[in-house]
PDB file as gemmi writes it, atoms N, CA and C in Angstrom:
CRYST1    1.000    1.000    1.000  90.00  90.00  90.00 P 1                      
ATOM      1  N   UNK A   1     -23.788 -46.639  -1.249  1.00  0.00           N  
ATOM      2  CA  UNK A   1     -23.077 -47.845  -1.649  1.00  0.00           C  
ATOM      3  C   UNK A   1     -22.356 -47.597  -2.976  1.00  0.00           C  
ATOM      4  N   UNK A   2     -20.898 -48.239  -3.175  1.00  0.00           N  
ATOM      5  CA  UNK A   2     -20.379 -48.071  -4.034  1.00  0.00           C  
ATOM      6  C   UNK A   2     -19.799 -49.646  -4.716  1.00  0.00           C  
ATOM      7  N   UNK A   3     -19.974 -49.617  -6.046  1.00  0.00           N  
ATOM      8  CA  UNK A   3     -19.509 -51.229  -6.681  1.00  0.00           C  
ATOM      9  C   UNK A   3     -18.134 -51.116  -6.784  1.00  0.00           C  
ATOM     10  N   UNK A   4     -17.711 -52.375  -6.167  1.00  0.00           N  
ATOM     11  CA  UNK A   4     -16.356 -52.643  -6.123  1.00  0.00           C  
ATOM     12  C   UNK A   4     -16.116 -53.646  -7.158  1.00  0.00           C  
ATOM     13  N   UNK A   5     -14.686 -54.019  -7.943  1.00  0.00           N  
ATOM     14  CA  UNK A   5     -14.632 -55.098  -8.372  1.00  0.00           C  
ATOM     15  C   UNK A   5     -13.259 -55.757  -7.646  1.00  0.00           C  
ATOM     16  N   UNK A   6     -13.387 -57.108  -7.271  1.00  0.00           N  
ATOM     17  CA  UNK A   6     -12.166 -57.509  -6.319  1.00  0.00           C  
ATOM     18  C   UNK A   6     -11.847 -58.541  -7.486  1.00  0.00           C  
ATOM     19  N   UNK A   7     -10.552 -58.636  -7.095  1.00  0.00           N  
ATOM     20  CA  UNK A   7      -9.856 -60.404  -8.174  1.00  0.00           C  
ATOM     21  C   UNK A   7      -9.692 -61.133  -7.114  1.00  0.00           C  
ATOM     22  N   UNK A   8      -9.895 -62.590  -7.454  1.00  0.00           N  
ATOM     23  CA  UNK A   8      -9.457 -63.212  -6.587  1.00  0.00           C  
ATOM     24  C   UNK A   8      -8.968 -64.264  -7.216  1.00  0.00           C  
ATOM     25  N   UNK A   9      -7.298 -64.690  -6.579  1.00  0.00           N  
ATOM     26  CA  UNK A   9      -6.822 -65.983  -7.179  1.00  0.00           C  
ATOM     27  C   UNK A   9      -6.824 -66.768  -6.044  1.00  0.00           C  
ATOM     28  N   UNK A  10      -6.717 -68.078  -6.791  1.00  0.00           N  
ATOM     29  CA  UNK A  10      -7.277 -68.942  -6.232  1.00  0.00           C  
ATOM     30  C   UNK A  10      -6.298 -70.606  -6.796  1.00  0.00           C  
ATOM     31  N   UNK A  11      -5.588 -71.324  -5.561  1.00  0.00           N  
ATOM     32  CA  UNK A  11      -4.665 -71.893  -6.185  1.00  0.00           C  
ATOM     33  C   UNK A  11      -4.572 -73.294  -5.076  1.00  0.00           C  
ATOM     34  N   UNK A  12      -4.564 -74.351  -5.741  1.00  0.00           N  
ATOM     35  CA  UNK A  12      -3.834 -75.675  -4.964  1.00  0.00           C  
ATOM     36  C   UNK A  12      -3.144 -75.288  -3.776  1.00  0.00           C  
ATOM     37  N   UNK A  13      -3.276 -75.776  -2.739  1.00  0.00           N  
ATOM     38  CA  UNK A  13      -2.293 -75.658  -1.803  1.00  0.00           C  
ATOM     39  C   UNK A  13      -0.867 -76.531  -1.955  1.00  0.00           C  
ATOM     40  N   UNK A  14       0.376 -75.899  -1.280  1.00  0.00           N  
ATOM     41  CA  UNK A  14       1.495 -76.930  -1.916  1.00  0.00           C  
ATOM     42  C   UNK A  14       1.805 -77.938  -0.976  1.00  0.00           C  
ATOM     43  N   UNK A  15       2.227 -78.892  -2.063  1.00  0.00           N  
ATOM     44  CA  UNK A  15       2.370 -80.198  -1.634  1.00  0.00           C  
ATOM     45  C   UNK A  15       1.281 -81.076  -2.250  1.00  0.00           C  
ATOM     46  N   UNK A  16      -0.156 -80.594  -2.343  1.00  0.00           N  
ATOM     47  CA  UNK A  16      -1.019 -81.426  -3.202  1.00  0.00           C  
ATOM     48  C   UNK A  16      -0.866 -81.505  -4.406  1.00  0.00           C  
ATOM     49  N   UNK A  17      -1.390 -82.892  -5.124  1.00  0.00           N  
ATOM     50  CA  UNK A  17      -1.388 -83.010  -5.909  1.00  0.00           C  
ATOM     51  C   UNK A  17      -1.806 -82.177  -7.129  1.00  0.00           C  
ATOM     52  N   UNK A  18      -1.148 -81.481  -8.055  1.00  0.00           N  
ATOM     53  CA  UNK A  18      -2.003 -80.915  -8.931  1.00  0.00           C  
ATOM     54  C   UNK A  18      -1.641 -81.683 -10.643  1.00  0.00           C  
ATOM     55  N   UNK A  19      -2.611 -82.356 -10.927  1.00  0.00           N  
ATOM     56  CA  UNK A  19      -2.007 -83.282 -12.021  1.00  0.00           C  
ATOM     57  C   UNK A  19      -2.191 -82.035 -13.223  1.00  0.00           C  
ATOM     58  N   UNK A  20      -3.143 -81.036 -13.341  1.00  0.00           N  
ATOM     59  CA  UNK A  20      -2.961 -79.909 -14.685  1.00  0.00           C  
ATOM     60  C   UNK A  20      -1.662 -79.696 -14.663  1.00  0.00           C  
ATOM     61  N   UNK A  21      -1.233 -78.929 -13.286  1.00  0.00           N  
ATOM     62  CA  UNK A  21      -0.067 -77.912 -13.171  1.00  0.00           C  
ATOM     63  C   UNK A  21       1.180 -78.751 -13.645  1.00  0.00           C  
ATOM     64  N   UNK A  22       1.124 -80.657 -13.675  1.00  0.00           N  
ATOM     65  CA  UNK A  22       2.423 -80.918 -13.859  1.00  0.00           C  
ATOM     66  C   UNK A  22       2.250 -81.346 -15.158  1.00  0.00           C  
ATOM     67  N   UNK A  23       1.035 -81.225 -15.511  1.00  0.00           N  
ATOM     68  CA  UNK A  23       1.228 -81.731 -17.279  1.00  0.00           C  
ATOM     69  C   UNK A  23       1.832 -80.401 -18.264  1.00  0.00           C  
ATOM     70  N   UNK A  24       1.408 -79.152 -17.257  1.00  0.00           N  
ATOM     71  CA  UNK A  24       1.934 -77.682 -17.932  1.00  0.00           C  
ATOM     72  C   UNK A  24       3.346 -77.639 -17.731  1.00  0.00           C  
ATOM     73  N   UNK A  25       4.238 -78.119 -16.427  1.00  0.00           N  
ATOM     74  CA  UNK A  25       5.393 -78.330 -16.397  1.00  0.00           C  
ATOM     75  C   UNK A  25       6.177 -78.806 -17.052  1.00  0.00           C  
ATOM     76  N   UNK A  26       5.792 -80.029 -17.255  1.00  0.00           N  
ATOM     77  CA  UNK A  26       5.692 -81.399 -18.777  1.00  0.00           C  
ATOM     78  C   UNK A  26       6.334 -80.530 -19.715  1.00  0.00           C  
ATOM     79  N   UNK A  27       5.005 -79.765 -20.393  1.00  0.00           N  
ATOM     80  CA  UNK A  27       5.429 -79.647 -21.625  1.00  0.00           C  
ATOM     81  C   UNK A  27       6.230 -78.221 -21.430  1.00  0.00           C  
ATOM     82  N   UNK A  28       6.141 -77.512 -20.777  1.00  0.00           N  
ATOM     83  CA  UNK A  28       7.064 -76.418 -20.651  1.00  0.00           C  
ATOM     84  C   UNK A  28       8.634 -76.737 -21.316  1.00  0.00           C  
ATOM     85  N   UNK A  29       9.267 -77.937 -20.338  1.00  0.00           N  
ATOM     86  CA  UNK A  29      10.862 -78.358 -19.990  1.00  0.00           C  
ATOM     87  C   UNK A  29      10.584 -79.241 -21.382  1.00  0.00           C  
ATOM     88  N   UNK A  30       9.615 -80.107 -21.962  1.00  0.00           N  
ATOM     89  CA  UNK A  30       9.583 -80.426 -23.460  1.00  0.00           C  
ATOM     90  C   UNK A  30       9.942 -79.466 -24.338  1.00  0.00           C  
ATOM     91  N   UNK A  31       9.342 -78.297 -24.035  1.00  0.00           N  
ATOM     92  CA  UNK A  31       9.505 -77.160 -25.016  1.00  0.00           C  
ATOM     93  C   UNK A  31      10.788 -76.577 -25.088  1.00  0.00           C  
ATOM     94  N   UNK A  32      11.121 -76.900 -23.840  1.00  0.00           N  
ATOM     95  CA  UNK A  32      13.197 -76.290 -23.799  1.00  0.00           C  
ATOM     96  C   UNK A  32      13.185 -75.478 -22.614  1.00  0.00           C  
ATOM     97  N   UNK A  33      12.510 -75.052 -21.762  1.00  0.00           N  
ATOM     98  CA  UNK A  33      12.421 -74.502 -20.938  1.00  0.00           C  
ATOM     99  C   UNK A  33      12.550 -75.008 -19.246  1.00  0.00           C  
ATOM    100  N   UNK A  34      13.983 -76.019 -19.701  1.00  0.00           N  
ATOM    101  CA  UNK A  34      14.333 -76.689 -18.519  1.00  0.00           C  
ATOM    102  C   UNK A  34      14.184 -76.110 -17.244  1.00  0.00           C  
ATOM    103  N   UNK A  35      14.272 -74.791 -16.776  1.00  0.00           N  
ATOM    104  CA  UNK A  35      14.376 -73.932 -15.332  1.00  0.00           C  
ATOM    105  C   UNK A  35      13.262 -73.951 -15.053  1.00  0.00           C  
ATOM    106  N   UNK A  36      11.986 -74.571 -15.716  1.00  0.00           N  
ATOM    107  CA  UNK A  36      10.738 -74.472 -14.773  1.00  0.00           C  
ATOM    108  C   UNK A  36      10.646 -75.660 -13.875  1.00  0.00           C  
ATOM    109  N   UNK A  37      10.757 -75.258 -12.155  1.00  0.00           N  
ATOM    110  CA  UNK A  37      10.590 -76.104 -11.617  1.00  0.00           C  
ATOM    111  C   UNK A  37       9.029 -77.105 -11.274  1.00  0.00           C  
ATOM    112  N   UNK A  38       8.215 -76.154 -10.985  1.00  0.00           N  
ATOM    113  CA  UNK A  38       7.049 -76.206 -10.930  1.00  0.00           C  
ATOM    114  C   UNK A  38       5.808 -75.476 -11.312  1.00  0.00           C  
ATOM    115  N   UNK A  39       4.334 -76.056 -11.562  1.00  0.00           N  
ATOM    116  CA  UNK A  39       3.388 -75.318 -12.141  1.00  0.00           C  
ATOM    117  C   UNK A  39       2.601 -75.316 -11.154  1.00  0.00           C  
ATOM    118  N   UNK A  40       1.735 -74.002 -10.647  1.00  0.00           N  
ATOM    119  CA  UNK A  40       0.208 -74.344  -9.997  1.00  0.00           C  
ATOM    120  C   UNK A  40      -0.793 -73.901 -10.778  1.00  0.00           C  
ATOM    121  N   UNK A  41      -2.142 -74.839 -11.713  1.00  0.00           N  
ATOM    122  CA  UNK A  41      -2.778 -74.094 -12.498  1.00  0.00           C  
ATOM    123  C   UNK A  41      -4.060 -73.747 -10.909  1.00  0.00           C  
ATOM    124  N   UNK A  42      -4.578 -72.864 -11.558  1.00  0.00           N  
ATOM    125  CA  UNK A  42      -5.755 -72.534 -10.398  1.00  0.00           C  
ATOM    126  C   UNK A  42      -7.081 -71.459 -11.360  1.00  0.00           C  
ATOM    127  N   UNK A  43      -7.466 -70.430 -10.245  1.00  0.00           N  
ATOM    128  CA  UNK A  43      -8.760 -69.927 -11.180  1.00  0.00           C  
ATOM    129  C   UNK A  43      -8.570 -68.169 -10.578  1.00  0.00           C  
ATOM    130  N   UNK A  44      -8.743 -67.636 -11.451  1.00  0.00           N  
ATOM    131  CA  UNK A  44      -8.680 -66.308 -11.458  1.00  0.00           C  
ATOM    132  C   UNK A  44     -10.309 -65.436 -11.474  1.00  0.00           C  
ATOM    133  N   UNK A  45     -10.557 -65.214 -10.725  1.00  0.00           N  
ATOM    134  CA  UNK A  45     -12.183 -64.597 -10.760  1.00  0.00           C  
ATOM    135  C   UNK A  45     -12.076 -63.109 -10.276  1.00  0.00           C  
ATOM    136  N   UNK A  46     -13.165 -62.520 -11.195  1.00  0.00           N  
ATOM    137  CA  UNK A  46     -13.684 -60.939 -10.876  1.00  0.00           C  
ATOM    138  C   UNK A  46     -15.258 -60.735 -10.460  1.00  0.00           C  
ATOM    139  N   UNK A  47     -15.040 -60.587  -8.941  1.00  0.00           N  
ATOM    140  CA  UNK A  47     -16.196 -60.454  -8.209  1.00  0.00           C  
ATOM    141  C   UNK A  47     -16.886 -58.939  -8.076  1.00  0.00           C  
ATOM    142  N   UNK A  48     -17.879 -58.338  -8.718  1.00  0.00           N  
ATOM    143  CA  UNK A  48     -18.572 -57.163  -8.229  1.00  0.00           C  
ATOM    144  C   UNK A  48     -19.444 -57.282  -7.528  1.00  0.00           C  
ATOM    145  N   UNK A  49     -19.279 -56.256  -6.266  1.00  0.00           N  
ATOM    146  CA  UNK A  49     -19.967 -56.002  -5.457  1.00  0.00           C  
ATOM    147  C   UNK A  49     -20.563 -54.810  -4.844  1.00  0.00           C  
ATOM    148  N   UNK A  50     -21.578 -54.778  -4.279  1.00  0.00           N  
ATOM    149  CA  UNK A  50     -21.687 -53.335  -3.408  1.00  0.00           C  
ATOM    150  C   UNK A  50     -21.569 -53.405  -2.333  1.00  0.00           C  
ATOM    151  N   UNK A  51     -20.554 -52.273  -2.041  1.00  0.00           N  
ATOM    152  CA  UNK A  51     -20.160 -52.178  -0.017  1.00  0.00           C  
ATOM    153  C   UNK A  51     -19.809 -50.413   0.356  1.00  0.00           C  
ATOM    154  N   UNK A  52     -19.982 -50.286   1.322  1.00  0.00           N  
ATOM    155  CA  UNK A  52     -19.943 -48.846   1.669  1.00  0.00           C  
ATOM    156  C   UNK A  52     -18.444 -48.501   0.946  1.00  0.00           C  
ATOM    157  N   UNK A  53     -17.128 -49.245   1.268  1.00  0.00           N  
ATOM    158  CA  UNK A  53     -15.774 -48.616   1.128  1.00  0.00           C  
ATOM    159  C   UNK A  53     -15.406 -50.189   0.754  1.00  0.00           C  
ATOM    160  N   UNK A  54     -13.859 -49.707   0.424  1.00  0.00           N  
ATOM    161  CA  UNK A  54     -13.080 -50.939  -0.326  1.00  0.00           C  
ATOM    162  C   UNK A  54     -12.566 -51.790   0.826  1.00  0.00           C  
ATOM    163  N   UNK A  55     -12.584 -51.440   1.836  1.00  0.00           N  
ATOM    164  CA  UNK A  55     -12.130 -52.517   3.080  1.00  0.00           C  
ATOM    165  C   UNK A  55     -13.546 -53.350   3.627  1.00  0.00           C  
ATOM    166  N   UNK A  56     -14.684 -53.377   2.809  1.00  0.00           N  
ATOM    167  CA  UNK A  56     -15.916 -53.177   3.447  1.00  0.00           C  
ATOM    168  C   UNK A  56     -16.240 -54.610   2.665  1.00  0.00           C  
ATOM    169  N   UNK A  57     -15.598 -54.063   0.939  1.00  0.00           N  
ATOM    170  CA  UNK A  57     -15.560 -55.139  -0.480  1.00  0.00           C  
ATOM    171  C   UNK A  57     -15.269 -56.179   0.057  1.00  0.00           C  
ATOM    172  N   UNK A  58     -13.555 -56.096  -0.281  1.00  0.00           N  
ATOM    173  CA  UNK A  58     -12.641 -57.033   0.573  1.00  0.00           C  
ATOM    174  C   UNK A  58     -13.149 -58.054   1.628  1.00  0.00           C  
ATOM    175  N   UNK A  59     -13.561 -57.375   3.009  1.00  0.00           N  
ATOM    176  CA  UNK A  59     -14.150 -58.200   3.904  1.00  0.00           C  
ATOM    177  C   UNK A  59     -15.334 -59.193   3.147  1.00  0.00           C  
ATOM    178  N   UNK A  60     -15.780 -58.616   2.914  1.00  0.00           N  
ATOM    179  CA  UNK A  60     -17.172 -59.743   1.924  1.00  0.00           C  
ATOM    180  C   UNK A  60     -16.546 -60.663   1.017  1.00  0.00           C  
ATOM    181  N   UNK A  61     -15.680 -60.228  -0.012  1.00  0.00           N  
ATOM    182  CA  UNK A  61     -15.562 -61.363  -0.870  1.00  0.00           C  
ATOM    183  C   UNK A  61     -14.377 -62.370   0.304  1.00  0.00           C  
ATOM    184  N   UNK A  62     -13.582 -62.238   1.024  1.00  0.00           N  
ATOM    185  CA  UNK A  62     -12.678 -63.125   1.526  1.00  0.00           C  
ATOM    186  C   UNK A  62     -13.981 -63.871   2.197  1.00  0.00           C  
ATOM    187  N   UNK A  63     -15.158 -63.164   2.787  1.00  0.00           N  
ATOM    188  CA  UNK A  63     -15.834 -64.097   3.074  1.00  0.00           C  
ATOM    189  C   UNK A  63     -16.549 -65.340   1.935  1.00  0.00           C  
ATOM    190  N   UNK A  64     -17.006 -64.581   0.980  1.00  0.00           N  
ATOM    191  CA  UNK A  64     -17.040 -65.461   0.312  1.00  0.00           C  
ATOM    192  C   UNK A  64     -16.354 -66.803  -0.207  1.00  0.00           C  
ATOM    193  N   UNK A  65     -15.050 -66.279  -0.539  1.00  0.00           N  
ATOM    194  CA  UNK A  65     -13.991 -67.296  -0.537  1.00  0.00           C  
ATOM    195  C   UNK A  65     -14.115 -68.476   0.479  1.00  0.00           C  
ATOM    196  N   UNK A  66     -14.216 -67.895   1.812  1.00  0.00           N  
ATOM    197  CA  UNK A  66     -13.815 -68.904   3.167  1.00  0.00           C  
ATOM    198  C   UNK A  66     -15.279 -69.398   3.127  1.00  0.00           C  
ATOM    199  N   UNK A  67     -16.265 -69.592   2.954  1.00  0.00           N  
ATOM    200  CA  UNK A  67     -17.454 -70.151   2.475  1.00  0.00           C  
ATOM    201  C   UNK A  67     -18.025 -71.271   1.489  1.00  0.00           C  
ATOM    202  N   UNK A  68     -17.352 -70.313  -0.039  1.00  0.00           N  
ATOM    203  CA  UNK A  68     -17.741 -71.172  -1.144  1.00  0.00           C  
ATOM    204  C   UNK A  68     -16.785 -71.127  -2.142  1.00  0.00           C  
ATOM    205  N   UNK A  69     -16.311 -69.832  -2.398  1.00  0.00           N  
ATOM    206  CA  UNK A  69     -15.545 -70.035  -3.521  1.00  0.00           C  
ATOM    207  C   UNK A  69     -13.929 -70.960  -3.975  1.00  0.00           C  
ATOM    208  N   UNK A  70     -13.679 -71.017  -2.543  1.00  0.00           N  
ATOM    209  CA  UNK A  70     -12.304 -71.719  -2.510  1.00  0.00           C  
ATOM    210  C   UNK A  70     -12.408 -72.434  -1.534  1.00  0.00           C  
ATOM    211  N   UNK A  71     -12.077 -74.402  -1.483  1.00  0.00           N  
ATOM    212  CA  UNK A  71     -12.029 -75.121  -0.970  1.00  0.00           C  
ATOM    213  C   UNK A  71     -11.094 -75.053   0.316  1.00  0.00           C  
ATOM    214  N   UNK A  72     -11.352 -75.040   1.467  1.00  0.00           N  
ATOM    215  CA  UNK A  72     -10.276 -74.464   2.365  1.00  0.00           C  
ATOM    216  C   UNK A  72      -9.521 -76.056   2.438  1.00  0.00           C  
ATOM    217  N   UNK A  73     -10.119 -77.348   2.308  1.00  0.00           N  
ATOM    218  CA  UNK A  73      -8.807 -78.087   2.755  1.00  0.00           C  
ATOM    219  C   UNK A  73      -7.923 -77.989   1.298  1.00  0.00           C  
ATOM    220  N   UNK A  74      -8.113 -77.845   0.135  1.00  0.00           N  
ATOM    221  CA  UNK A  74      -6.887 -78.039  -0.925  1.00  0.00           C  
ATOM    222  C   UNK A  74      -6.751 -76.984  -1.967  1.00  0.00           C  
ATOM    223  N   UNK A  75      -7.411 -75.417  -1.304  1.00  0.00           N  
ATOM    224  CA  UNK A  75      -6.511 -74.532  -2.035  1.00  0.00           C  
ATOM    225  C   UNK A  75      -7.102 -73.146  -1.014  1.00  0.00           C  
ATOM    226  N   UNK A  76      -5.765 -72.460  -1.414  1.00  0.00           N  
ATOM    227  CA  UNK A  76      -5.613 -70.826  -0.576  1.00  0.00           C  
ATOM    228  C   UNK A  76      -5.934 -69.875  -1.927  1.00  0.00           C  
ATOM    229  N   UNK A  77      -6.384 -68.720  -1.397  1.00  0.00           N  
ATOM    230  CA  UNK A  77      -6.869 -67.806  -2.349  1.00  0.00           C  
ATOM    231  C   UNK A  77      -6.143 -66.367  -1.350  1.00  0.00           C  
ATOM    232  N   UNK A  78      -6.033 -65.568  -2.846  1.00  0.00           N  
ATOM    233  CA  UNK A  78      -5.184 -64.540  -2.475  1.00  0.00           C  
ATOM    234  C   UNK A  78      -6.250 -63.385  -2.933  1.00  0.00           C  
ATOM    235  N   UNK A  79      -6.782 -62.762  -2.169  1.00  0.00           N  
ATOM    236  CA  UNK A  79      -7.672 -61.278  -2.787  1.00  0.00           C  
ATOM    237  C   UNK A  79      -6.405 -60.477  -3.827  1.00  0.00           C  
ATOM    238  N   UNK A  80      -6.481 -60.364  -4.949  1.00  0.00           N  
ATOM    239  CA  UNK A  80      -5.336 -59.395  -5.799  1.00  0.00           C  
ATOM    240  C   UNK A  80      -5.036 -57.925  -5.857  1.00  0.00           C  
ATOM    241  N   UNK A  81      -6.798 -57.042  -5.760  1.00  0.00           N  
ATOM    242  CA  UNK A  81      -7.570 -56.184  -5.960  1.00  0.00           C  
ATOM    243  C   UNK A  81      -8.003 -55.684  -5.830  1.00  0.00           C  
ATOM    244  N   UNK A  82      -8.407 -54.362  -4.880  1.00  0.00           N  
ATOM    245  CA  UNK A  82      -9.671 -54.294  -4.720  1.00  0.00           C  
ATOM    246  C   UNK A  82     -10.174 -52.273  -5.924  1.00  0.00           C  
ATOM    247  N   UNK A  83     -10.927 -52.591  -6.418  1.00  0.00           N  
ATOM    248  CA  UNK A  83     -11.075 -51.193  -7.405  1.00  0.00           C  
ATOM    249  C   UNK A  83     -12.344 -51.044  -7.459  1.00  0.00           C  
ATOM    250  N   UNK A  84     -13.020 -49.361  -7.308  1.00  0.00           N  
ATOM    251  CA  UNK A  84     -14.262 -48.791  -7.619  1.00  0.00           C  
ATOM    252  C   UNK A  84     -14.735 -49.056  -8.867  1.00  0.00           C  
ATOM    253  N   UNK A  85     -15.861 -49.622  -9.271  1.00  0.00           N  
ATOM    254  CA  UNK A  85     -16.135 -49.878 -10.489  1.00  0.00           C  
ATOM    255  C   UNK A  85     -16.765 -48.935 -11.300  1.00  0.00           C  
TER     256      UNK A  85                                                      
END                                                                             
């Protein structure tokens, strides 16, 4: 077995409401930075694990995700990562 570390982001799905992401928008176009159309704030996590190989990692933490870590009705998560630790 080898420790993997995977990222996983993790973000609002679109169209829902995200009241952080539009208060960051807010002040963005306050700040002068009119071309921002939209914000999604969300959560960035580093999962270590042990799995034989990195397709082995992967499979486990997306499971995780589709389980617990990310709400499947109001946000999608993107694996970023996957690296030998």
């Amino acid at each position: 077995m080898t420790r993997f570390r995977v990222a996983v982001q993790i973000i609002p799905r679109r169209g829902l409401l995200d009241p952080q992401g539009k208060t960051v928008r807010d002040a963005l176009v306050t700040l002068g930075f009119g071309s921002v159309s939209d914000v999604h704030v969300g959560r960035h996590m580093v999962v270590e694990t042990d799995a034989k190989d990195a397709p082995a990692a992967e499979a486990s933490v997306r499971a995780m995700c589709e389980r617990l870590l990310a709400n499947p009705v109001t946000e999608d998560f993107t694996i970023a990562g996957v690296v030998a630790a």
